[in-house]
C-alpha positions as CSV (number, residue, x, y, z in Angstrom):
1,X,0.0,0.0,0.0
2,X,2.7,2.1,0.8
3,X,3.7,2.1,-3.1
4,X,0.5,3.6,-4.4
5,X,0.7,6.5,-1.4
6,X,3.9,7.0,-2.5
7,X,2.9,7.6,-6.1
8,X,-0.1,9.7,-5.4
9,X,1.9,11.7,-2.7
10,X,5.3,11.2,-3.3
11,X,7.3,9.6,-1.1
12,X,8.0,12.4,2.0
13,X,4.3,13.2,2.1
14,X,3.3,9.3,2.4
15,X,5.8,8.7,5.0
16,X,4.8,11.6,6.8
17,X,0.9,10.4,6.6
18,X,2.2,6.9,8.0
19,X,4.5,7.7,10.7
20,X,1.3,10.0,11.3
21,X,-1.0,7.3,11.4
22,X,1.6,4.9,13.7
23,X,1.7,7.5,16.2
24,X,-2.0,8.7,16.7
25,X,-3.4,5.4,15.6
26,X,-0.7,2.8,16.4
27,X,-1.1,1.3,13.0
28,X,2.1,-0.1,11.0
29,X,2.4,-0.4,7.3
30,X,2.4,-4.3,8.1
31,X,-1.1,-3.5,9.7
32,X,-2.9,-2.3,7.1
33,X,-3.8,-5.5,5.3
34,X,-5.8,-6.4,7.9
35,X,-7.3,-3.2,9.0
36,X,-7.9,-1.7,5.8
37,X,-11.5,-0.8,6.7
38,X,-9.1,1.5,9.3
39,X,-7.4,2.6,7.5
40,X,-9.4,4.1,4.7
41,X,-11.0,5.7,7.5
42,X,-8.1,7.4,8.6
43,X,-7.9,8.7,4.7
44,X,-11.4,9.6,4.7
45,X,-11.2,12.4,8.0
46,X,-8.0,13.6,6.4
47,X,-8.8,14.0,3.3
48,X,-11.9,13.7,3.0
49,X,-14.1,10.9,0.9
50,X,-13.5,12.3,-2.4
51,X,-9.6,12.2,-2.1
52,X,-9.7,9.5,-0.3
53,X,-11.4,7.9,-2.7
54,X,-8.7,8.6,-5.1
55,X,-5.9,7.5,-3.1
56,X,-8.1,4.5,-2.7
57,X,-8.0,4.3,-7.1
58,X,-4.2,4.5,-6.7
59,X,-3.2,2.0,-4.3
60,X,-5.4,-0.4,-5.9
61,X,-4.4,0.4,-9.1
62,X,-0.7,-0.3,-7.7
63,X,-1.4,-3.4,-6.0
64,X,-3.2,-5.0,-8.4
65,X,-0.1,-4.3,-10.9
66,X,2.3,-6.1,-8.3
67,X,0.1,-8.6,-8.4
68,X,-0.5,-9.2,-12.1
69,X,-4.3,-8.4,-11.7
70,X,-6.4,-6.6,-14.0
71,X,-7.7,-3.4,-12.2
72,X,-11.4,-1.9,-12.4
73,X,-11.8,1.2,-11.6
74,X,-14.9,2.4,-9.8
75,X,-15.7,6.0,-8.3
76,X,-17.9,4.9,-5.6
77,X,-14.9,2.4,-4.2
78,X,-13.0,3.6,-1.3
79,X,-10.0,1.4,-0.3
80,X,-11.9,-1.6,1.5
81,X,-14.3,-2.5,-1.6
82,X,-11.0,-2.6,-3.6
83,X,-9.1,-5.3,-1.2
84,X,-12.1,-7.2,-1.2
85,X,-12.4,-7.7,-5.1
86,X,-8.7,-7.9,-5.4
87,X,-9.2,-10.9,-2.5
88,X,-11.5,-12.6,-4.6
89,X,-9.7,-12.3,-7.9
90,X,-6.7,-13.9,-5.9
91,X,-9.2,-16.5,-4.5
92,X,-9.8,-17.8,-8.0
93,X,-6.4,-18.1,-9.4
């Protein structure tokens, strides 16, 4: 995840956001996978849903290119919507 903030950010901005998010939230880059609905949240009061909708579109869009999936983007998807499709797309392979 920390590839597509990186890319929508750049790379001072998204470490800034997740040392941020370590320290007030106590959530590590490692955590994320599993707290994503968290996480998005965190995106969403400090951005807002629009943006972090977007950022949402990026990371996605980055993870499913590691991973050799087709992406799909939607406008109404924020982060958690995303990881669930990309977890079923991984389910069928």
């Amino acid at each position: 995840m920390k590839e597509g903030l990186t890319e929508a950010l750049g790379s001072v901005i998204a470490d800034a956001l997740l040392n941020q998010i370590y320290e007030n939230y106590d959530l590590t880059l490692e955590d994320l996978p599993d707290r994503v609905d968290t996480f998005f949240s965190i995106l969403e009061d400090a951005f807002g849903l629009k943006v972090s909708r977007i950022l949402s579109s990026v990371i996605a869009r980055r993870l499913c290119a590691n991973l050799s999936l087709e992406f799909v983007d939607s406008p109404t998807n924020g982060l958690p919507e995303y990881v669930e499709e990309i977890r079923k797309k991984l389910a069928k392979l």
